[in-house]
N, C-alpha and C positions, 0 to 999 in steps of 0.2 A: 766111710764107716757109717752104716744105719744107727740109728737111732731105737732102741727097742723099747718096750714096756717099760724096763727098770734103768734105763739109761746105757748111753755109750760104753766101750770103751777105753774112755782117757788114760791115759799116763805122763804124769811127770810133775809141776809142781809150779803154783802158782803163788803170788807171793801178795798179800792183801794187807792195806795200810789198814789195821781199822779203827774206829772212828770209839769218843766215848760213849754209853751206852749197853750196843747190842753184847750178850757172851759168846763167848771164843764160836761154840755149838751153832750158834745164829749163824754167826759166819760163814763158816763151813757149809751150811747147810747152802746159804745163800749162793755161794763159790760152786757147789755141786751143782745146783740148778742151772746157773747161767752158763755153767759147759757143758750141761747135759750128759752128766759123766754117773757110772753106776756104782763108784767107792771114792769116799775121800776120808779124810783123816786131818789131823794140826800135829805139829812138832813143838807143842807148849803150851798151853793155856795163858791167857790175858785176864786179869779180872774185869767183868763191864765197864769198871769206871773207866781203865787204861787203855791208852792207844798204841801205835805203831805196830811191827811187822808179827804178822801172823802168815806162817809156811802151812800153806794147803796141799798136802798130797794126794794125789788121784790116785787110781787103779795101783801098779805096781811099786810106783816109787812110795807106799803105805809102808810097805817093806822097810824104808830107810829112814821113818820116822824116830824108832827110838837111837839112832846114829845120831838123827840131826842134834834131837834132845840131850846127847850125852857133851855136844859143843859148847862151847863159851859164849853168853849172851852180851848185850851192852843196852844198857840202859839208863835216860836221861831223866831224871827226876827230882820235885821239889822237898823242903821239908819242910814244913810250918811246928815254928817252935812256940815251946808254952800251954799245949796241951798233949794229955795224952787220949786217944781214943780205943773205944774196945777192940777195935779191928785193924789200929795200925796205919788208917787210913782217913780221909774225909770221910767218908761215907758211915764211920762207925760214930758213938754216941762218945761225949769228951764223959774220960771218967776222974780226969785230974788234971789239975793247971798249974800253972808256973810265971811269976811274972819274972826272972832269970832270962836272960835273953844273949848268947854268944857271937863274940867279936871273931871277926875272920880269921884272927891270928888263931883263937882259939881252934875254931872247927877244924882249919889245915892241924894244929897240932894234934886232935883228936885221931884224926882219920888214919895214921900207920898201924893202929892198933886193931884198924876194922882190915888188915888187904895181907895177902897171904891164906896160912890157912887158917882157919878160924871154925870156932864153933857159934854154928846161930839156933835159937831155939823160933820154932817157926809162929807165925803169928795163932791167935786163938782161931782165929778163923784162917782154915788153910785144907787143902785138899789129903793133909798128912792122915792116915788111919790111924784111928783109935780099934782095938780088940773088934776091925771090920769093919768099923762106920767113920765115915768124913768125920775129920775135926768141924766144919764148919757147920755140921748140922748138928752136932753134938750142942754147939756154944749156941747155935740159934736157939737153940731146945732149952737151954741156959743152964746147961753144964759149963764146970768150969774147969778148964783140962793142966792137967803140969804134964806139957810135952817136954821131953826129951832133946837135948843140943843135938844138932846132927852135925857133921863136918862139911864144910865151904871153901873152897878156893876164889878168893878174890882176886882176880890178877890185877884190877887196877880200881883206883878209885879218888876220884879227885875233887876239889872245888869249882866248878865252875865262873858262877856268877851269887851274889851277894845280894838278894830284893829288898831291902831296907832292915830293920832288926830282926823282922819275923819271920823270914824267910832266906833261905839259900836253897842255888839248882848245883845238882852235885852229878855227875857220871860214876857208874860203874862198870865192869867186865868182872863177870863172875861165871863159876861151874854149873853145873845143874841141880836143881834142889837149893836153887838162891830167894830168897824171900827179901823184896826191895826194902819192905813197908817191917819188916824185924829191923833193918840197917838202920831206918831211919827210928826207928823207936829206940834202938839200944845205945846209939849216938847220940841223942834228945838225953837218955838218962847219964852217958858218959860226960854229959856239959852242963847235968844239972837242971838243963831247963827244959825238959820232957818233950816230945816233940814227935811228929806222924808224916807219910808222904800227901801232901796234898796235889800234885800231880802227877801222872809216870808214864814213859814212854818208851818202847822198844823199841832199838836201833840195830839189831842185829841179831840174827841165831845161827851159828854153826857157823855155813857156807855161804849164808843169806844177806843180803844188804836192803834198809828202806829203802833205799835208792833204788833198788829195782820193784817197788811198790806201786800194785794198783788200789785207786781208791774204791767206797764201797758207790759211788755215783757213777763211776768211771766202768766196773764190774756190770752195772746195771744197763748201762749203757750199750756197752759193746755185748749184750748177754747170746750168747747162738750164735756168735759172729767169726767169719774166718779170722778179724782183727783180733778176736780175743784168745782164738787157735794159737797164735802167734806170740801170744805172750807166755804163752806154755813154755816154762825151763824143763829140761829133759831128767830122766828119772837119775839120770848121773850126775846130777847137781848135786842130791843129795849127798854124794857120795863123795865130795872135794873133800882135800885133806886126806885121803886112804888111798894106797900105792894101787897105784892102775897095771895090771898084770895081763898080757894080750895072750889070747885062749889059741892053739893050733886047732883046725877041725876034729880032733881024735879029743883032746882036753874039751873042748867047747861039749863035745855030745855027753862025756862023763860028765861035766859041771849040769850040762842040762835036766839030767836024772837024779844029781842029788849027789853024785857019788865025787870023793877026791878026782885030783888031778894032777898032775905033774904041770911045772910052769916055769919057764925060765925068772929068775929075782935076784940078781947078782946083789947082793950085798944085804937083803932082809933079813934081820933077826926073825930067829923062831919066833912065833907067837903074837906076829904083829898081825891085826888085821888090816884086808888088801881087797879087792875086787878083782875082777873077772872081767875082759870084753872082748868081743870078737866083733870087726869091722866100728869098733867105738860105743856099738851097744852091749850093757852090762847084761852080763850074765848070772854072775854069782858073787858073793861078797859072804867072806870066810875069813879063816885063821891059815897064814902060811906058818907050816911047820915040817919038817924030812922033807924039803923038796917040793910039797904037795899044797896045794888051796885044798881046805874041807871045809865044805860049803854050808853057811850056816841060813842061808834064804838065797834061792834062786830066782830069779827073773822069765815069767814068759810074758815077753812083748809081741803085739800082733805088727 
């Protein structure tokens, strides 16, 4: 495939450790160039300061971005107790302190009350809408917002390790619309002694593992390269987790127009979402319901 004015076209998804600093956008942006590809996307935003796994989608797997985003995250991260900051984080300004400082036994006890579902109210800085505008631009502006609890599923959330009084590293698995650096504020306040994330790390989104992570030197390195062709996951990564449903020629040409299908699914509840594929590349990715996939994004791969 040429290479044109606006870039190839790529499909499928590449999977970038990134590093503290650049934002998620940076990324991206970096990740497009070095495959010479002419669409990509993320499945999550990172704040600059945070690292780990950012999912770059190219060309068609863009499609399956907000799938990825509707998965279960995991994430490793510190808490530094005894201050509070405006933003929840190192980076914000301390607006209150605390010489209070909790014992392990404590923090294990706090933490059933934070996993399941829960309500978290999102940091003041946050990409949440206020009446059409960023929270975050709203509070840089120095507004002061009373956002709204929104509902979380925590599925896991534990202690890790213990860094002397002022610190513990804690993991979580949580839903979408998890905010790390609320967890760590509102746990600082559940022990009394106030408390922010001073580091964070993404270990996982959806389908995705660090472990299958390129760094942003490693990106740069291999950049135009058939080596870095190769590390391209295919646009049905995104798609792990959702019933794989194999398209006849007669279903494959409906799905390809948009239109239902009929599809063999022995045992699928109405209403679950499923995909589509024929010879293993996807097609469509819909709602089975009467027998039928109706296809709610279809796939043209070259």
């Amino acid at each position: 495939m040429g290479r044109g004015r606006r870039g190839r076209p790529v499909h499928g998804w590449l999977i970038i450790d990134k590093p503290a600093g650049p934002s998620s956008a940076s990324v991206v942006a970096k990740a497009k160039w070095a495959m010479g590809a002419a669409k990509a996307g993320h499945a999550g935003t990172l704040d600059p300061a945070a690292t780990g796994l950012l999912a770059v989608a190219f060309g068609e797997a863009t499609k399956t971005v907000a799938l990825v985003a509707e998965g279960l995250k995991a994430y490793r991260f510190t808490v530094r107790w005894g201050a509070a900051t405006a933003t929840d984080d190192a980076e914000g300004a301390v607006i209150a302190t605390s010489e209070a400082r909790p014992t392990p036994e404590a923090i294990r006890a706090a933490l059933p009350a934070f996993r399941g579902d829960i309500l978290q109210t999102p940091p003041q800085v946050s990409a949440v809408k206020v009446a059409g505008e960023r929270a975050y631009d709203l509070a840089r502006a120095g507004v002061s917002l009373d956002l709204a609890a929104r509902p979380l599923h925590v599925a896991r959330l534990d202690l890790v390790a213990v860094e002397g009084p002022d610190a513990a590293v804690l993991e979580m698995v949580c839903g979408k619309g998890g905010y790390v650096r609320a967890i760590a504020r509102d746990l600082g306040a559940a022990l009394g002694c106030l408390g922010h994330v001073g580091c964070l790390r993404r270990l996982s989104a959806g389908p995705f593992d660090i472990g299958d992570a390129l760094g942003l030197d490693a990106l740069e390195r291999l950049a135009r390269s058939p080596e870095l062709d190769a590390r391209l996951l295919p646009v049905s990564a995104g798609l792990a987790g959702l019933p794989e449903l194999a398209a006849s020629p007669q279903a494959a040409e409906a799905l390809r127009h948009g239109n239902p299908a009929a599809l063999a699914a022995r045992g699928l509840a109405a209403g679950t979402r499923a995909w589509a594929s024929a010879g293993g590349r996807p097609l469509a990715v819909g709602v089975w319901r009467d027998g039928m996939l109706r296809p709610e994004r279809v796939f043209v791969l070259d």
